[in-house]
C-alpha positions as CSV (number, residue, x, y, z in Angstrom):
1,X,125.3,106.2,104.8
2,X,128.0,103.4,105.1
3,X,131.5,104.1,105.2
4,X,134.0,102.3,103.2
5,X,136.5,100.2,105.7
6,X,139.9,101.4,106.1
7,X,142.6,99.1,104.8
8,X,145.2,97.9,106.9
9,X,147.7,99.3,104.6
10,X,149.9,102.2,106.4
11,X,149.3,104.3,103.0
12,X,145.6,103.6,102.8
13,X,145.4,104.3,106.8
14,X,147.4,107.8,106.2
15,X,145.1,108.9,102.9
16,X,141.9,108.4,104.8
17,X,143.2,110.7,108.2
18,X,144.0,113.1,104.8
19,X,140.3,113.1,103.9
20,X,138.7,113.1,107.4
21,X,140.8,116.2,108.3
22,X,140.1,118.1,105.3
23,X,136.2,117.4,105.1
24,X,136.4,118.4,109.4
25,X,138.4,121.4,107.6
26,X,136.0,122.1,105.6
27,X,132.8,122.1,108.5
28,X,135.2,124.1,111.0
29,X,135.3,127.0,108.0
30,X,131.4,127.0,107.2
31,X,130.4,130.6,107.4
32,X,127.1,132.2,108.0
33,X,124.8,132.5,104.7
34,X,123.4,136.0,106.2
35,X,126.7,137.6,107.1
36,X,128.1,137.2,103.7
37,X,127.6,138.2,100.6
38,X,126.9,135.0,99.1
39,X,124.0,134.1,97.5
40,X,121.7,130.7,97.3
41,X,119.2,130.4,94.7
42,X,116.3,127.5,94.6
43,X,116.4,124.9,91.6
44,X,112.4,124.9,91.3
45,X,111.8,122.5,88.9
46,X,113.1,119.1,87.6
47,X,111.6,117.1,84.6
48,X,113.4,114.0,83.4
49,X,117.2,113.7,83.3
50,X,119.1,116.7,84.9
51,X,122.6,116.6,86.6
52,X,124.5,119.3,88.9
53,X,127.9,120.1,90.0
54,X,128.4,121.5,93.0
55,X,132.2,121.4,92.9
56,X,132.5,118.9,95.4
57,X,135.0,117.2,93.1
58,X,132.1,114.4,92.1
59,X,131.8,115.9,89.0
60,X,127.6,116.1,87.7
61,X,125.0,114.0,89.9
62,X,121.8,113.6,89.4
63,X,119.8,116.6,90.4
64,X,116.1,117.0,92.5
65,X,113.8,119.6,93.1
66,X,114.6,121.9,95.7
67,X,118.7,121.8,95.5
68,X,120.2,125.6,96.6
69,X,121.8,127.0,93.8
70,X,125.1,128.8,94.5
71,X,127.8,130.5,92.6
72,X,130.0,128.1,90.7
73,X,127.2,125.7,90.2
74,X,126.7,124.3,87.1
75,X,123.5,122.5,85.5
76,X,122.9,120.6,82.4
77,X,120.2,118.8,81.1
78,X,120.0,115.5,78.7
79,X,117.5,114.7,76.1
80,X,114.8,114.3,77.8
81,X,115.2,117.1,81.3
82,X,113.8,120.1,81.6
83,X,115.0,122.8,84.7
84,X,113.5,126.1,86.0
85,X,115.9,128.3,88.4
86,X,114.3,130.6,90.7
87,X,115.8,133.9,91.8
88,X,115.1,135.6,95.0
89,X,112.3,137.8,93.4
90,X,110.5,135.1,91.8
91,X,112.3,135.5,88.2
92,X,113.1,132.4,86.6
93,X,115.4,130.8,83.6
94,X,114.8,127.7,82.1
95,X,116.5,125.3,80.9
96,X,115.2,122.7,77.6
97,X,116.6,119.6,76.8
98,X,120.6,119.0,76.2
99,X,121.5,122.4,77.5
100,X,123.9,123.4,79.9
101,X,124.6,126.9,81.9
102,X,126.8,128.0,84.9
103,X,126.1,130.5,87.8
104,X,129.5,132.3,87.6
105,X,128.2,134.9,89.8
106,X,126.0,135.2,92.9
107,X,126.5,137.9,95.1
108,X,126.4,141.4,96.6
109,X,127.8,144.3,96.0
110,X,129.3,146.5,98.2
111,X,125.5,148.6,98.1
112,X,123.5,145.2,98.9
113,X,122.8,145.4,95.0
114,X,122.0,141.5,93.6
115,X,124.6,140.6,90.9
116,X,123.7,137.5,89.1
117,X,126.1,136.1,86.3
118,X,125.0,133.2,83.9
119,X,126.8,131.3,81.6
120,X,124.7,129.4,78.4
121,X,127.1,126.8,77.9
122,X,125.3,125.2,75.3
123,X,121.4,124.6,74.6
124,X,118.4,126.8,75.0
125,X,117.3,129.0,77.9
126,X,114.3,131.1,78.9
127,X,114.3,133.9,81.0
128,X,111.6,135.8,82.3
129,X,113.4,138.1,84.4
130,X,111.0,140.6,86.3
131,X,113.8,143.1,87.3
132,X,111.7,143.9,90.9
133,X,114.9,145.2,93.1
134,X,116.7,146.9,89.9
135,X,119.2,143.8,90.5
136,X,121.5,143.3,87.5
137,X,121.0,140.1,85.3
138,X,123.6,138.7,83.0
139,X,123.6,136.2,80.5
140,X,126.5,135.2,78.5
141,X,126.3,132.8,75.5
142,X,128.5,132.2,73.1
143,X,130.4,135.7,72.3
144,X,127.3,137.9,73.2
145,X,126.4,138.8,76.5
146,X,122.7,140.7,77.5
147,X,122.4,142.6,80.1
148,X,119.5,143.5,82.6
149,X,118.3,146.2,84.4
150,X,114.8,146.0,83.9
151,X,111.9,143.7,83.5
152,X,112.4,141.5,80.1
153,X,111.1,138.0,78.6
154,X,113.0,136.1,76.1
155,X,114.8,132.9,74.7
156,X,117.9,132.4,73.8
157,X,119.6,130.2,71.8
158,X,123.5,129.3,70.9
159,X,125.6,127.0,69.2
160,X,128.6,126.9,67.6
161,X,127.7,128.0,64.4
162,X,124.2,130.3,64.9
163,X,122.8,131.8,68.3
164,X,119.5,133.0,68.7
165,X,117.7,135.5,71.2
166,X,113.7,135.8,70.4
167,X,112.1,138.4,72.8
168,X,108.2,138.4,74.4
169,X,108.7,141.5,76.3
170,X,110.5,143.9,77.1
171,X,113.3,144.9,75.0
172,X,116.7,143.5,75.7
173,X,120.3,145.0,75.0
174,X,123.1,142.5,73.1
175,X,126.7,143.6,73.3
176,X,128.8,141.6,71.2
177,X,132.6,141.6,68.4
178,X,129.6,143.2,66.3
179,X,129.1,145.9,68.7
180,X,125.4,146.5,70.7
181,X,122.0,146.0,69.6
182,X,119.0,146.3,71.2
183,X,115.8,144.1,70.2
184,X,112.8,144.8,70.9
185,X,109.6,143.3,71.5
186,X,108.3,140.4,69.1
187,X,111.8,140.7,67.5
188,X,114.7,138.2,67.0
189,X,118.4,138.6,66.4
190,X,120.4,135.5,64.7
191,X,124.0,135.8,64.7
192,X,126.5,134.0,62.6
193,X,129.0,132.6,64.2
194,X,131.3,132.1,60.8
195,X,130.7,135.5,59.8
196,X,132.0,137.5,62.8
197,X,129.0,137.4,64.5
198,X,127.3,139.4,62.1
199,X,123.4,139.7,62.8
200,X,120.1,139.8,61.4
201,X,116.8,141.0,63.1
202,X,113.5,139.8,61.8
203,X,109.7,138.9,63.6
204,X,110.5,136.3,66.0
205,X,109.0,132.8,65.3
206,X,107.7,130.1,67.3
207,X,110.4,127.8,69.3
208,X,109.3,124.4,69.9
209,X,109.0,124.7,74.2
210,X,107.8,128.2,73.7
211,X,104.2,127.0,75.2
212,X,106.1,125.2,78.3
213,X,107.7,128.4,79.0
214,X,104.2,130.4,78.9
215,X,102.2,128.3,81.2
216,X,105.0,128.0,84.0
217,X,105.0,131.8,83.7
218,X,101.2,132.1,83.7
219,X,101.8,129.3,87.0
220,X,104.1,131.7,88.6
221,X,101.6,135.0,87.7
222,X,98.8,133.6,88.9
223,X,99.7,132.0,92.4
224,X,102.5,134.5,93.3
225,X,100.4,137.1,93.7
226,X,99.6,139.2,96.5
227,X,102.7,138.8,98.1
228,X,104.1,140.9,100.9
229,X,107.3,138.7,102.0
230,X,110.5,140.0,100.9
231,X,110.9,136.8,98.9
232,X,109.1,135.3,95.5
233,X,111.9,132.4,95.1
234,X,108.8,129.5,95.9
235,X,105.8,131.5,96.6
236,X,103.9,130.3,94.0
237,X,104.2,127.2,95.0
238,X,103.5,127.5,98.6
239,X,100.3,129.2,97.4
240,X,99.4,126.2,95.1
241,X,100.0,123.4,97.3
242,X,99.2,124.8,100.6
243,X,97.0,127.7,102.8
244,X,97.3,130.1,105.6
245,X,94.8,129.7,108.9
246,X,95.2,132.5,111.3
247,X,95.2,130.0,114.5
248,X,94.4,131.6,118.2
249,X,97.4,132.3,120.6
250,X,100.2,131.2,117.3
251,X,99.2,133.8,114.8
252,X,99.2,133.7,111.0
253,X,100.6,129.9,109.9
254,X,101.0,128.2,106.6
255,X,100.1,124.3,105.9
256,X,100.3,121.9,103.1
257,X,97.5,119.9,101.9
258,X,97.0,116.5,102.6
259,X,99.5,116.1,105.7
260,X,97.2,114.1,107.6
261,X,98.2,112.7,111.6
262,X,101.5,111.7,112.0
263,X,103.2,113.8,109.0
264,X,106.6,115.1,110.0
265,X,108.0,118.2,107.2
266,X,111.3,116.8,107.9
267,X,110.8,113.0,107.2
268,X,111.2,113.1,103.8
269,X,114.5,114.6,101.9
270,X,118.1,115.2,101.6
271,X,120.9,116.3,103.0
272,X,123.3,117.7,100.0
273,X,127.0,119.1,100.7
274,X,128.1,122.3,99.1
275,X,131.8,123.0,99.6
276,X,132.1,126.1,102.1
277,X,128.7,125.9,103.3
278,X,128.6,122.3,104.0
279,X,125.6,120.5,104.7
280,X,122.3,121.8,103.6
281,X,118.6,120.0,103.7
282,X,116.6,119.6,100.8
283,X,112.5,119.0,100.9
284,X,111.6,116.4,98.6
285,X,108.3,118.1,98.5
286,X,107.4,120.4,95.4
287,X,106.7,123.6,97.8
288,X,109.3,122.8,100.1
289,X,111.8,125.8,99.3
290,X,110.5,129.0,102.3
291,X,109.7,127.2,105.1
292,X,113.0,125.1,105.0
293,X,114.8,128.4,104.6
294,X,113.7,131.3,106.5
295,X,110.5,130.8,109.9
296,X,109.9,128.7,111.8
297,X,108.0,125.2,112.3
298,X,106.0,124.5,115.2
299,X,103.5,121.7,116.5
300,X,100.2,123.4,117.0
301,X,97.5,120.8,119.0
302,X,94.4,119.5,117.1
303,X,96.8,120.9,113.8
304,X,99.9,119.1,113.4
305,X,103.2,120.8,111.6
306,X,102.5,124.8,110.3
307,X,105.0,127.0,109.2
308,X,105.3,130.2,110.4
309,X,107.3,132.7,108.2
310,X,109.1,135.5,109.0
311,X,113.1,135.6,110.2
312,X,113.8,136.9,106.3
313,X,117.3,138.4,107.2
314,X,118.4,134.4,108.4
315,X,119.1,132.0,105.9
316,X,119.5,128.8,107.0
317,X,120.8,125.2,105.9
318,X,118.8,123.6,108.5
319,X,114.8,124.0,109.3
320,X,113.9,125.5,112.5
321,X,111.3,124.5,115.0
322,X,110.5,126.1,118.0
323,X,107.7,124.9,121.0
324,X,107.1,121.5,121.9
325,X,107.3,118.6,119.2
326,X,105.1,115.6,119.1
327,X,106.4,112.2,121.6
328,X,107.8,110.4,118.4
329,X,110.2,113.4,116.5
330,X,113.4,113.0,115.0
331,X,114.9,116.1,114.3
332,X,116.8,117.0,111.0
333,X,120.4,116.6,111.8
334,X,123.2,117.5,110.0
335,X,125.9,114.6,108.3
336,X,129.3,114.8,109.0
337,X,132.5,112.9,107.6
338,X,131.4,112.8,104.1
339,X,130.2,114.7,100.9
340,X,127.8,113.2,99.2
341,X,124.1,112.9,99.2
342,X,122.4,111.5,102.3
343,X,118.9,110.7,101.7
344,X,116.4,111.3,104.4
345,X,113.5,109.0,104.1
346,X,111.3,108.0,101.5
347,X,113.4,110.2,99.0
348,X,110.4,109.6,96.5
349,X,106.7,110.5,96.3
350,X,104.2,109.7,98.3
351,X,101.7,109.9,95.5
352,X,100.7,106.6,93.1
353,X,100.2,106.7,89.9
354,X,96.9,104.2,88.7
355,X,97.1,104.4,85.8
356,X,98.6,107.1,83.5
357,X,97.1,110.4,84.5
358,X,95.0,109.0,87.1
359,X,96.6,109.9,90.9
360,X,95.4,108.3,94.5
361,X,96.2,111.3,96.4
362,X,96.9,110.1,100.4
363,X,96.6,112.1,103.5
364,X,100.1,112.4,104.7
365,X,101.4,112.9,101.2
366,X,101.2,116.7,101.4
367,X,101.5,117.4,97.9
368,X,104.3,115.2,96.6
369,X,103.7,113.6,93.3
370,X,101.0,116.1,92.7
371,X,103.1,118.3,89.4
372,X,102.3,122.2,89.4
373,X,99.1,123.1,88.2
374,X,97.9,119.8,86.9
375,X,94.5,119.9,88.9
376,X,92.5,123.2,90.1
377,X,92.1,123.9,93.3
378,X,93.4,121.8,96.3
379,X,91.8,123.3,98.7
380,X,88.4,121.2,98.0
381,X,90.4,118.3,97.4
382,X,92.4,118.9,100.7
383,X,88.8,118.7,102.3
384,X,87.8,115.4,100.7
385,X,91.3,113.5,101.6
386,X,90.6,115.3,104.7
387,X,87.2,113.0,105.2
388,X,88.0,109.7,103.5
389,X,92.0,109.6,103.8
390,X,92.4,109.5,100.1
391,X,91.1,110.4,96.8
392,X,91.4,109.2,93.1
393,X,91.3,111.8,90.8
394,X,92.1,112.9,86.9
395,X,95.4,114.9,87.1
396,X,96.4,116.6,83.9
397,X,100.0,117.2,82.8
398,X,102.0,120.5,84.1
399,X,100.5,123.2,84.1
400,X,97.7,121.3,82.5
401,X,95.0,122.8,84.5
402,X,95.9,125.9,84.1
403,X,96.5,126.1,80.6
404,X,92.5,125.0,80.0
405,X,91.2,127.9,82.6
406,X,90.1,125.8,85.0
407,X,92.3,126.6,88.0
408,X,90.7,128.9,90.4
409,X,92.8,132.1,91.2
410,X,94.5,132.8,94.1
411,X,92.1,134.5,96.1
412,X,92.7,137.8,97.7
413,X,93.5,138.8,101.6
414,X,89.7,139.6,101.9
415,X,88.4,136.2,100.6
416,X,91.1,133.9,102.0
417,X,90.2,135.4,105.3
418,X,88.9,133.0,107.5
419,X,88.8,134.1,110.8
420,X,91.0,132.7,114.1
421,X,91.1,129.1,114.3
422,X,91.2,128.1,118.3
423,X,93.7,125.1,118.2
424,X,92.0,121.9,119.0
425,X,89.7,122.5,115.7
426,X,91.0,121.9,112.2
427,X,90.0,124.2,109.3
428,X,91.3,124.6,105.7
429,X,92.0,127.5,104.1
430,X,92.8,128.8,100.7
431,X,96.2,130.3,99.7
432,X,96.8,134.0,101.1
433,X,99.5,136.7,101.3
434,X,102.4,135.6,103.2
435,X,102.5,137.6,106.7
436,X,105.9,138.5,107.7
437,X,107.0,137.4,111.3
438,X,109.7,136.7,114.0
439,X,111.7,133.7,114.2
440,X,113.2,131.4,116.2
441,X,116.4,129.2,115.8
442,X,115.8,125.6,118.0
């Protein structure tokens, strides 16, 4: 990233040595993610125009897919963006076009309890929040605020004049001026702003994303299954566009499709600065949340780049590698002496579009430009880029795949078992559980 030139000017001299020693301030004071009680959540989808503030003082940027999520954040969408936020246990909230929402709280209490605060601004929201850990779930929008305990699915609405909350399951408790109200499942509660909030419950009706919302919950249902990782923040993803081979003398490791020789998990990215934290890297590829957070990477012979996860109670901001990397590596290293964005890379995807709905899908592209359940089953597509370098095929929207039935399930432990790999011999495997393991900071 280019620096702007310092002006001869005394005063322009002096404001500059300001802003060095305050960002060199600000790295000096970084502290540990896993010592504290902060928490980072994963910004897991991004359709169209969507901007974030980190509090950096820049004001709303332009947002990507894979950006940490941390308290004080806020997100918005314009008319055309869509968002999904994912929690630590794989719960979501989404976001529909020209809304807005804050994470006024994300931490630990004192008992290790998750606390998680959100503000709807403005807009519409869905959560599907699956209440795993018994952490506590807020949502505040206009004068209302729900609260959760326990497993629930619903939308909510608000403006100035009317707010809505529609629920799918689960039955969800509104305190508001009007007192509390609890509604239940099917059910809808409208509240009238110029009446005192005053409410009236009647059978919930159809909202116009309300489809959206199912399949990316049906997405996350079906390929974040079988998990036995502490985590569910980008499982389902990992699952979708990538399998585990048990490989001889390394153990259990996980590997995208379509890396092909040469493909580096750290060529392509972001680093983006959060204030207090400082620098963190961001994947630009649509599983790339886990293995850039907690594990390890590693070089295996005759394999290329695997993850292997495990090192849960160790957060990091930059990946890990352990062993011996390949003659040409660059390893991720961290900006300093600025805040904004530094891309890494392509920054875009290594997918082409020819034309509408038709994708050539490259070895080395590992999965970017390929959208979340638009074709079934990689894993036999993975094979055929695999053998030819690259593939045409038919992709169907989001979810598009899943939504007709024709995605294969995520098989179980016993079916995605296949055996120790010695290194030296490639072999691809089908999404399985995610083993837990050590780890290894480089």
């Amino acid at each position: 990233m280019s620096k702007a030139a310092v002006s001869r000017a005394s005063l322009s001299r002096k404001f500059g040595l300001v802003v060095l020693t305050a960002v060199a301030c600000a790295f000096l004071a970084l502290p540990a993610v896993s010592d504290s009680q902060a928490r980072i959540v994963r910004l897991s989808d991004v359709q169209g125009s969507v901007q974030i503030d980190k509090n950096t003082g820049m004001g709303f940027e332009n947002a990507f897919l894979n950006l940490p999520i941390t308290q004080g954040v806020q997100v918005q969408t314009r008319d055309n963006g869509r968002a999904e936020i994912e929690f630590e246990d794989g719960s979501t909230l989404r976001l529909t076009p020209n809304s807005k929402v804050e994470f006024s709280t994300l931490g630990l209490n004192d008992s290790g309890k998750r606390m998680s605060v959100v503000n709807l601004v403005e807009g519409m929201a869905y959560v599907n929040w699956l209440g795993k850990s018994s952490d506590d779930f807020t949502l505040n929008f206009s004068r209302e605020t729900v609260a959760l305990s326990r497993p629930a699915h619903f939308r909510v609405e608000t403006s100035p004049a009317v707010s809505k909350v529609a629920v799918f399951n689960g039955d969800v408790e509104i305190a508001g001026p009007s007192g509390k109200v609890t509604v239940g499942k099917k059910k809808m509660l409208t509240f009238d702003a110029g009446d005192g909030d005053k409410y009236t419950l009647a059978k919930i009706d159809k909202g116009p994303l309300d489809t959206w919302d199912k399949e990316a919950v049906e997405y996350h249902q079906q390929y974040a299954r079988n998990n036995s990782s502490p985590y569910g923040y980008g499982l389902s993803d990992l699952n979708y566009y990538g399998g585990y081979q048990n490989v001889a003398g390394y153990g259990m490791l996980w590997q995208p499709y379509f890396t092909g020789a040469g493909w580096s998990p750290f060529a392509d990215g972001a680093w983006s600065f959060y204030p207090g934290l400082g620098y963190m890297f961001v994947s630009s590829y649509p599983w790339g949340w886990l293995p850039y957070r907690y594990g390890n990477w590693m070089f295996v012979p005759g394999f290329g780049w695997m993850w292997q996860p495990g090192a849960w109670n160790s957060w990091t901001m930059v990946p890990r590698y352990v062993g011996t990397a390949p003659a040409v590596f660059h390893p991720p290293v961290r900006p300093t002496g600025s805040v904004g964005t530094v891309i890494v890379g392509r920054g875009g995807a290594a997918v082409s579009a020819v034309p509408p709905s038709r994708l050539i899908v490259n070895g080395g592209s590992a999965g970017m430009g390929i959208p979340r359940g638009s074709m079934p089953n990689l894993v036999h597509l993975n094979t055929q880029v695999a053998k030819t370098g690259s593939a045409e095929v038919r992709a169907a929207p989001q979810f598009g795949a899943t939504t007709r039935g024709s995605v294969s399930t995520a098989p179980s432990a016993s079916q995605s078992n296949m055996g120790t790999v010695s290194p030296g011999r490639s072999a691809s495997a089908p999404a399985a559980r995610a083993p837990s393991g050590g780890g290894h900071h480089n």
